[in-house]
DRENKE-637322 format. One line per field, with one value per atom (N, C-alpha, C): residue number from 1; residue in one letter; atom name; x, y, z. Coordinates in nm, 3 decimals. Layout:
N
nr c(NUM / ...)
rest c(A / ...)
atom c(CA / ...)
x c(X / ...)
y c(Y / ...)
z c(Z / ...)
! end
This chain:
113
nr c(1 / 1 / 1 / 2 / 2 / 2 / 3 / 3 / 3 / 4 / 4 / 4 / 5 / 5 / 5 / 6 / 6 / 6 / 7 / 7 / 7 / 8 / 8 / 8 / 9 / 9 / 9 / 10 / 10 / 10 / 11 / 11 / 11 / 12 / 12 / 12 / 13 / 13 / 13 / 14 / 14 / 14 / 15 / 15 / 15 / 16 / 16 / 16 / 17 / 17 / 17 / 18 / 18 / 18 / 19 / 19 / 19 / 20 / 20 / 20 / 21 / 21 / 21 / 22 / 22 / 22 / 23 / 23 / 23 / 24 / 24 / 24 / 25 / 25 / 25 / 26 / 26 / 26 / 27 / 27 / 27 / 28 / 28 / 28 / 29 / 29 / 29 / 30 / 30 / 30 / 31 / 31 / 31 / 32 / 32 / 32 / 33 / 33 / 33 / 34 / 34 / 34 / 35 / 35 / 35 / 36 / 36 / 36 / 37 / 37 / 37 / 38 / 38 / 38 / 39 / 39 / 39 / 40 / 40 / 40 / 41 / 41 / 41 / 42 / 42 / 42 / 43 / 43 / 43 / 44 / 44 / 44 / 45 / 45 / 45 / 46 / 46 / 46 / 47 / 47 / 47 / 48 / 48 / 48 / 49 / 49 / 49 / 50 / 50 / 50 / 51 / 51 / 51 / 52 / 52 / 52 / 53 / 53 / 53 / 54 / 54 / 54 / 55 / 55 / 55 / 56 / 56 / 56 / 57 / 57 / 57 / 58 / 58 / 58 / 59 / 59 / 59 / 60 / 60 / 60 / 61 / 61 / 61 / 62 / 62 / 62 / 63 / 63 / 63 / 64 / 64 / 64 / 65 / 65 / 65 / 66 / 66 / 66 / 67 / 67 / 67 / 68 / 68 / 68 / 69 / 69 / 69 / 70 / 70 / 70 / 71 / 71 / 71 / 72 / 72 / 72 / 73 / 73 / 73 / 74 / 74 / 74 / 75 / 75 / 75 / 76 / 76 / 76 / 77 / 77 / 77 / 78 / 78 / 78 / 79 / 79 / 79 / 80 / 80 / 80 / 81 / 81 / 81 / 82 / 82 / 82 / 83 / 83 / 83 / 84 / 84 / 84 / 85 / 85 / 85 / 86 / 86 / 86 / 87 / 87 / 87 / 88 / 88 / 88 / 89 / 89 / 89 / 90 / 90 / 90 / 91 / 91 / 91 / 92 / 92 / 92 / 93 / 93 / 93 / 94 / 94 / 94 / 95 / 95 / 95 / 96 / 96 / 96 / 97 / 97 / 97 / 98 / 98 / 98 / 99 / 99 / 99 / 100 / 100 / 100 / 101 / 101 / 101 / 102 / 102 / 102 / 103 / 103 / 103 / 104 / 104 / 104 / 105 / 105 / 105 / 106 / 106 / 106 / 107 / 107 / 107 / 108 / 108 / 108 / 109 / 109 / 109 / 110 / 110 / 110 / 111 / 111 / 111 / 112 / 112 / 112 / 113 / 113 / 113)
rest c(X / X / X / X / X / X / X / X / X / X / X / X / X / X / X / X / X / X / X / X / X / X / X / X / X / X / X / X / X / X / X / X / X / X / X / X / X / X / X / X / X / X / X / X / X / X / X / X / X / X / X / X / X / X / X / X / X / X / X / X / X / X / X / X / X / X / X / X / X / X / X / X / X / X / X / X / X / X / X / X / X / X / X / X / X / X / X / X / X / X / X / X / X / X / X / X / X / X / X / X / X / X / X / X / X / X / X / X / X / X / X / X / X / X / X / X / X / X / X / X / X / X / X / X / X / X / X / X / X / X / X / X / X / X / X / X / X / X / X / X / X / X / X / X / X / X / X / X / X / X / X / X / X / X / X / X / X / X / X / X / X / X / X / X / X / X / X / X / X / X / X / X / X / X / X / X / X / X / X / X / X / X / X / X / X / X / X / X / X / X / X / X / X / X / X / X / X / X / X / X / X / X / X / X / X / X / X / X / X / X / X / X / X / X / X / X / X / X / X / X / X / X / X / X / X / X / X / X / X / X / X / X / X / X / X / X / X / X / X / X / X / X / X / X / X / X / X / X / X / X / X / X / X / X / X / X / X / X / X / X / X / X / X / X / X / X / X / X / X / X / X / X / X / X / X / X / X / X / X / X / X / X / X / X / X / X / X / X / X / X / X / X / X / X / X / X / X / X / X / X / X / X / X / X / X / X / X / X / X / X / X / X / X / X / X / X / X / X / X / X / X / X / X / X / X / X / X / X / X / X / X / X / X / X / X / X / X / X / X)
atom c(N / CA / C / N / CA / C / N / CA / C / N / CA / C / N / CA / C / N / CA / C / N / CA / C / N / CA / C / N / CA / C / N / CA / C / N / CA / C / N / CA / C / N / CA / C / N / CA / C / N / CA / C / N / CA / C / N / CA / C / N / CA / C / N / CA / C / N / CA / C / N / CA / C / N / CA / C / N / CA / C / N / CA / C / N / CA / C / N / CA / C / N / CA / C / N / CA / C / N / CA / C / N / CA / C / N / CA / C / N / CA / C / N / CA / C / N / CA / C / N / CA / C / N / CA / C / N / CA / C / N / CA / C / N / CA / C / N / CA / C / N / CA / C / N / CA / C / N / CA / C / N / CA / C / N / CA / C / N / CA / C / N / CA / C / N / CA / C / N / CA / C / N / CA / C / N / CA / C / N / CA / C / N / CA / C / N / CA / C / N / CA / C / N / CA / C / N / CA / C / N / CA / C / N / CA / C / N / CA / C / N / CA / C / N / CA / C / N / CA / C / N / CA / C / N / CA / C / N / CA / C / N / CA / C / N / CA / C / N / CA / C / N / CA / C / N / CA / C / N / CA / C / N / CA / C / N / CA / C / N / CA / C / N / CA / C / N / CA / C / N / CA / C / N / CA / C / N / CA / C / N / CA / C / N / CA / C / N / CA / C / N / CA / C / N / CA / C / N / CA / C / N / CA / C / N / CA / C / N / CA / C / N / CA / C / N / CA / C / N / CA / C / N / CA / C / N / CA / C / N / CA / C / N / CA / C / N / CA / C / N / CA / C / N / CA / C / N / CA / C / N / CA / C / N / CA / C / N / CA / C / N / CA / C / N / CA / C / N / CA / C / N / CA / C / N / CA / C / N / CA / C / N / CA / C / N / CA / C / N / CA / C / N / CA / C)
x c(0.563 / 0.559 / 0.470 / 0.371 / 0.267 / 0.357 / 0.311 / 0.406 / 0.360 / 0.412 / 0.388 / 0.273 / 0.241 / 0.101 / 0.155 / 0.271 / 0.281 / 0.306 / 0.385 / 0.396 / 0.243 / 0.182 / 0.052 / -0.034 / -0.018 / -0.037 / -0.017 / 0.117 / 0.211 / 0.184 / 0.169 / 0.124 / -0.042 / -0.138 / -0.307 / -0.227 / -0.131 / -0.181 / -0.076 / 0.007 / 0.066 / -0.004 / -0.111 / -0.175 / -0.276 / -0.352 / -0.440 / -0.402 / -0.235 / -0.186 / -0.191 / -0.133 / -0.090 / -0.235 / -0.353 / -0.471 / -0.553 / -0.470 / -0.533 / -0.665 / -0.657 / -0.759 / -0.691 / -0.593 / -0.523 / -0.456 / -0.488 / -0.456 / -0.295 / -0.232 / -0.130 / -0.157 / -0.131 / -0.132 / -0.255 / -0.313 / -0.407 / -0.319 / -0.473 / -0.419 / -0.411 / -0.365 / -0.402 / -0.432 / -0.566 / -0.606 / -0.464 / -0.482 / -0.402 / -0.372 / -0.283 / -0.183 / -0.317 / -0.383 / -0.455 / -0.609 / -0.650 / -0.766 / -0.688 / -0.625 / -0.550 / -0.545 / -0.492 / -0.509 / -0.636 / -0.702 / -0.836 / -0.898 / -0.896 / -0.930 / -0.876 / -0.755 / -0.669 / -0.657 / -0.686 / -0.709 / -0.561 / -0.462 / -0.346 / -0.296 / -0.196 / -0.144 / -0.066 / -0.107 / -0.043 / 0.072 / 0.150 / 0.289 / 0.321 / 0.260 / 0.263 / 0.232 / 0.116 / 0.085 / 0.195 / 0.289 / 0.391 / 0.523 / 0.502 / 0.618 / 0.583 / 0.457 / 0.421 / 0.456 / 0.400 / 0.444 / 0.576 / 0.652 / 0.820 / 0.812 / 0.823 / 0.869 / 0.797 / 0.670 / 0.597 / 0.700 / 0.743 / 0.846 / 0.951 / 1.012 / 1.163 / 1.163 / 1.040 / 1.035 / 0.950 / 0.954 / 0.921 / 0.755 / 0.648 / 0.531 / 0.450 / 0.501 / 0.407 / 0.568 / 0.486 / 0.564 / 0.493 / 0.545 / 0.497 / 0.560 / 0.464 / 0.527 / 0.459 / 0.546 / 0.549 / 0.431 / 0.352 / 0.200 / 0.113 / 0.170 / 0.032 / -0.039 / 0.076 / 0.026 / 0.076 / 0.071 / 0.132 / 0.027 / 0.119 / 0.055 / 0.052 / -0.017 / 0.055 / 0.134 / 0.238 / 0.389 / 0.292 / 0.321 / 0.289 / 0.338 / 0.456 / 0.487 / 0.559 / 0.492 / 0.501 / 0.609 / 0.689 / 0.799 / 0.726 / 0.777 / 0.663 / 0.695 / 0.602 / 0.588 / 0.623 / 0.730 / 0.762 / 0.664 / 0.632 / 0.574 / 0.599 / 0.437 / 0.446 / 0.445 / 0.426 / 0.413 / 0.271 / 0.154 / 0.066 / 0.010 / 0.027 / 0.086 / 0.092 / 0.217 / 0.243 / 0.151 / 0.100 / -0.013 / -0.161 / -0.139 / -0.253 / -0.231 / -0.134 / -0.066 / -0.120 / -0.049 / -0.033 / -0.249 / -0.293 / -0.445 / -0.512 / -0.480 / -0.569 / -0.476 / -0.391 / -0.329 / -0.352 / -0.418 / -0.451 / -0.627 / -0.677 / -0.824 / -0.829 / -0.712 / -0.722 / -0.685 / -0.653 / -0.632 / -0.784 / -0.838 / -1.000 / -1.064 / -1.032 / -1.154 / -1.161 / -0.962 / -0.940 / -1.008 / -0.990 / -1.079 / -1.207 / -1.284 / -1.432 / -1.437 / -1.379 / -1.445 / -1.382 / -1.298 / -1.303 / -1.390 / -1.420 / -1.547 / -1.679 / -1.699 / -1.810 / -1.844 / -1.714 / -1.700 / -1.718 / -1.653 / -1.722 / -1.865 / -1.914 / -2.050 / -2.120 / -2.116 / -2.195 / -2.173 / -2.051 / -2.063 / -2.174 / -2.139 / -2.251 / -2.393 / -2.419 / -2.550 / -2.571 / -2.485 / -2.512 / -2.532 / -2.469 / -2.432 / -2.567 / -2.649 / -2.760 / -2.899 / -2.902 / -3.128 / -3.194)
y c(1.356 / 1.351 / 1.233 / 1.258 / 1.123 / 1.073 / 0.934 / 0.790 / 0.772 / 0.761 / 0.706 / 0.630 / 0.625 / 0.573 / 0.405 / 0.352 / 0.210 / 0.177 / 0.262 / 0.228 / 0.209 / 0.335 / 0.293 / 0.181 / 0.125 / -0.016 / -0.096 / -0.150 / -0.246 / -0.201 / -0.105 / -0.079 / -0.155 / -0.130 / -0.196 / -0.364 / -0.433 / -0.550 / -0.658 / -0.573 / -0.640 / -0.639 / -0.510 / -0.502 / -0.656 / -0.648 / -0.749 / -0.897 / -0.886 / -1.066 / -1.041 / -0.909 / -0.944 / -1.008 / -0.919 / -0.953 / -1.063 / -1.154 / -1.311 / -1.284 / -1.174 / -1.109 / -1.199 / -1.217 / -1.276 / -1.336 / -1.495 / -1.605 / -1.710 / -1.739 / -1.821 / -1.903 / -1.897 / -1.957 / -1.899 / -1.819 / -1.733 / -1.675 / -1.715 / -1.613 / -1.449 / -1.359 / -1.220 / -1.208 / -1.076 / -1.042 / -1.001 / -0.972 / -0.943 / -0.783 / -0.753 / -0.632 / -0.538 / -0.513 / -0.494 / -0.446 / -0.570 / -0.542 / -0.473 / -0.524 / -0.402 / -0.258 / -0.221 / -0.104 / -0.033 / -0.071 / -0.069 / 0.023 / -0.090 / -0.060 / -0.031 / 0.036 / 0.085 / 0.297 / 0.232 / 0.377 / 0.406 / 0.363 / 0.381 / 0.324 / 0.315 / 0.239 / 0.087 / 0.037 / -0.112 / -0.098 / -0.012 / 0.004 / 0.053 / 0.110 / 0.131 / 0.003 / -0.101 / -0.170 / -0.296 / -0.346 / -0.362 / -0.310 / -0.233 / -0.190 / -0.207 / -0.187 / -0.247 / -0.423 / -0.460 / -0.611 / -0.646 / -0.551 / -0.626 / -0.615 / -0.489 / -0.462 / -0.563 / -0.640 / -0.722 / -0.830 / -0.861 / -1.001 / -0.990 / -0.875 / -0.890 / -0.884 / -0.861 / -0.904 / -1.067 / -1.137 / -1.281 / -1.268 / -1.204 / -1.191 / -1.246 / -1.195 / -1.310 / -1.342 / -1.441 / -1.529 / -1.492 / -1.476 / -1.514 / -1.619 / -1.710 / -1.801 / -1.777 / -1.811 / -1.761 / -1.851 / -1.747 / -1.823 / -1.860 / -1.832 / -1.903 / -1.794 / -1.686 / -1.568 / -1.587 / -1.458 / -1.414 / -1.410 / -1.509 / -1.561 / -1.515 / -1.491 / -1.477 / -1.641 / -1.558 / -1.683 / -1.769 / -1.875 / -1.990 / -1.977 / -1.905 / -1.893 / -1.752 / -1.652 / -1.511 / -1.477 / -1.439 / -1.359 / -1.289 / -1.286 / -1.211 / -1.036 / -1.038 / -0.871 / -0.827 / -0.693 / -0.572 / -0.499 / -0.481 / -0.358 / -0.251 / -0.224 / -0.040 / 0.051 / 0.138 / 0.255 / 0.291 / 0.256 / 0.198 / 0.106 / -0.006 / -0.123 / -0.120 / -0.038 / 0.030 / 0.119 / 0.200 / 0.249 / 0.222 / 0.099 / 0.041 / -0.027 / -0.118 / -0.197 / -0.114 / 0.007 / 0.119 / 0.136 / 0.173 / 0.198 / 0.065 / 0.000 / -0.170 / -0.150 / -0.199 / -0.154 / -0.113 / 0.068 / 0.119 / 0.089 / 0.045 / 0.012 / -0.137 / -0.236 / -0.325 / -0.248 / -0.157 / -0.083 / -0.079 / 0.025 / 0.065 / -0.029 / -0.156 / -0.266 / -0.324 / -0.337 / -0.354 / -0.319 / -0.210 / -0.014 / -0.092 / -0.084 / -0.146 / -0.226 / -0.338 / -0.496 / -0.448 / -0.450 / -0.400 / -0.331 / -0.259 / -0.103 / -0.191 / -0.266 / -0.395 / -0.447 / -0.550 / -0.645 / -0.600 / -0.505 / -0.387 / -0.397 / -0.343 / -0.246 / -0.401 / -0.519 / -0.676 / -0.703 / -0.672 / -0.724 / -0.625 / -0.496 / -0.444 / -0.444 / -0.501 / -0.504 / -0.606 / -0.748 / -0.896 / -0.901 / -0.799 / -0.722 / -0.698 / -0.625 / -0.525 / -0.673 / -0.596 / -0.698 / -0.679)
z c(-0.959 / -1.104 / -1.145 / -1.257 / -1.297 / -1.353 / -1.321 / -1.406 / -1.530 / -1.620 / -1.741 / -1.827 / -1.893 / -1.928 / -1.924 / -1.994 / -1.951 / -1.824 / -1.761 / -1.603 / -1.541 / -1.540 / -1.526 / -1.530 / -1.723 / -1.732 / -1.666 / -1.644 / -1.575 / -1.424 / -1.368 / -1.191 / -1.198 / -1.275 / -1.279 / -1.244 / -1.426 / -1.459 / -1.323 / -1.263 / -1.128 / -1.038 / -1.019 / -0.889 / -0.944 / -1.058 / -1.056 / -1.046 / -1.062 / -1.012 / -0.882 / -0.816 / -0.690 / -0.628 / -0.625 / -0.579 / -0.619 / -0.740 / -0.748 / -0.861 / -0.916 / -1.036 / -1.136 / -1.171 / -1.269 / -1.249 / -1.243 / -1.214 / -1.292 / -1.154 / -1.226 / -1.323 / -1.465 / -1.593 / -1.685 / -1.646 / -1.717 / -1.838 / -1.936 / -2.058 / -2.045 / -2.098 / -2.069 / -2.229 / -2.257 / -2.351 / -2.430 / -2.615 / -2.698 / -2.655 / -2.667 / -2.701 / -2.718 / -2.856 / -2.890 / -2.806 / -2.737 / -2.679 / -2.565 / -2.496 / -2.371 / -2.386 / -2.546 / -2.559 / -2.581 / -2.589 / -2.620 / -2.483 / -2.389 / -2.271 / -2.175 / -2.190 / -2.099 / -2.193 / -2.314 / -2.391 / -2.438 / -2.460 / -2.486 / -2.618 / -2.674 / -2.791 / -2.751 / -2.834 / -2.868 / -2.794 / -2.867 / -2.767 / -2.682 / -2.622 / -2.456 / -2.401 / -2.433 / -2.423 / -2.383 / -2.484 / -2.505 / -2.444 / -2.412 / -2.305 / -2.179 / -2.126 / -1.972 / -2.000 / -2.117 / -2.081 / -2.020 / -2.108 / -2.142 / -1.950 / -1.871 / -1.766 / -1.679 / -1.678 / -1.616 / -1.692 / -1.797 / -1.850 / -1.777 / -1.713 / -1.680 / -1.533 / -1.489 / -1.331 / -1.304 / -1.421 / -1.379 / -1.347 / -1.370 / -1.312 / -1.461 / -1.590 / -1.707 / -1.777 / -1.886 / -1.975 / -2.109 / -2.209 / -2.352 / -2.411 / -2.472 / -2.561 / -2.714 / -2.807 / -2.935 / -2.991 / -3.072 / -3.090 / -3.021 / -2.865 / -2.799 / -2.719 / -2.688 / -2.624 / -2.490 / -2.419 / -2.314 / -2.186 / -2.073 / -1.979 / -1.828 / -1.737 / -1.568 / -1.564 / -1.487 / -1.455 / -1.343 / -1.382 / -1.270 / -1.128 / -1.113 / -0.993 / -0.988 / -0.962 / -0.988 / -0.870 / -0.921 / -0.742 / -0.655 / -0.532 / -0.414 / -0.458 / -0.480 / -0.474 / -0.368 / -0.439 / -0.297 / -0.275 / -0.132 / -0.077 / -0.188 / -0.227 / -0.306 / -0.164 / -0.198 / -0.059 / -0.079 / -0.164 / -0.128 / -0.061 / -0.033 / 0.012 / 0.193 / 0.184 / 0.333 / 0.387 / 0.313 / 0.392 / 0.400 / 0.340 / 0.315 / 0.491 / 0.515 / 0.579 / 0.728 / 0.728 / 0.848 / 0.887 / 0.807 / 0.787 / 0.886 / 0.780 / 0.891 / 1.011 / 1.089 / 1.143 / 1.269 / 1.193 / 1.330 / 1.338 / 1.219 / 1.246 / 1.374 / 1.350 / 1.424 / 1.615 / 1.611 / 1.735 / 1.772 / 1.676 / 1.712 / 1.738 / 1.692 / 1.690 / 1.831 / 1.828 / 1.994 / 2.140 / 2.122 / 2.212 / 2.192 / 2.106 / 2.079 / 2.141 / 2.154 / 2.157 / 2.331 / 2.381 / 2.543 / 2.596 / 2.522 / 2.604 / 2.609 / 2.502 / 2.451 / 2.608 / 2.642 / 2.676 / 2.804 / 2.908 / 2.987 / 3.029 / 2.908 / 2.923 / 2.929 / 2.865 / 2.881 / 3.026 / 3.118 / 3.225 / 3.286 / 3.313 / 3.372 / 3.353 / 3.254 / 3.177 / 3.269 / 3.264 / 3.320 / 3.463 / 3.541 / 3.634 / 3.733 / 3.676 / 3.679 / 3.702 / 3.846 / 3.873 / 3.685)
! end
């Protein structure tokens, strides 16, 4: 089932703390411009915040605008995440296989009149 257009929101504006895009104590744009460029309403807008407010990841303060938390909770594994995790993973296998077959084929090379 597709997630929600604020879930949506709130899945982008976590992925971009988790990945250090949006920096502890950074301002985040108004309500407004978010919707803008996310293509949604103010209040969708506003409702991804609240759910990013109640997991500790931003802060709003009154008049000054709404911030990434200085010290954001560790994010859970999405199941993106995990198969992101699983992917490198088995690429670090391949690289393994590589760099042996490499290391091999240099002796015989070194090997060789």
């Amino acid at each position: 089932m597709p997630r929600s257009a604020y879930e949506q929101v709130a899945d982008d504006l976590r992925r971009q703390i988790a990945a250090g895009v949006l920096k502890a104590g950074q301002r985040l744009d108004g309500n407004a411009k978010m919707a803008e460029r996310y293509g949604v309403a103010a209040m969708t807008v506003r409702h991804a915040l609240d759910i990013l407010r109640e997991e500790g990841l931003i802060v709003s303060q009154q008049g000054r605008g709404t911030f990434v938390a200085s010290d954001p909770p560790e994010l859970e594994p999405s199941e993106g995440n995990a198969q992101m995790a699983d992917e490198l993973s088995e690429i670090k296998v391949a690289l393994e296989l590589i760099n042996s077959r490499l290391d091999r084929l240099e002796g015989q090379v070194r090997g060789r009149p």
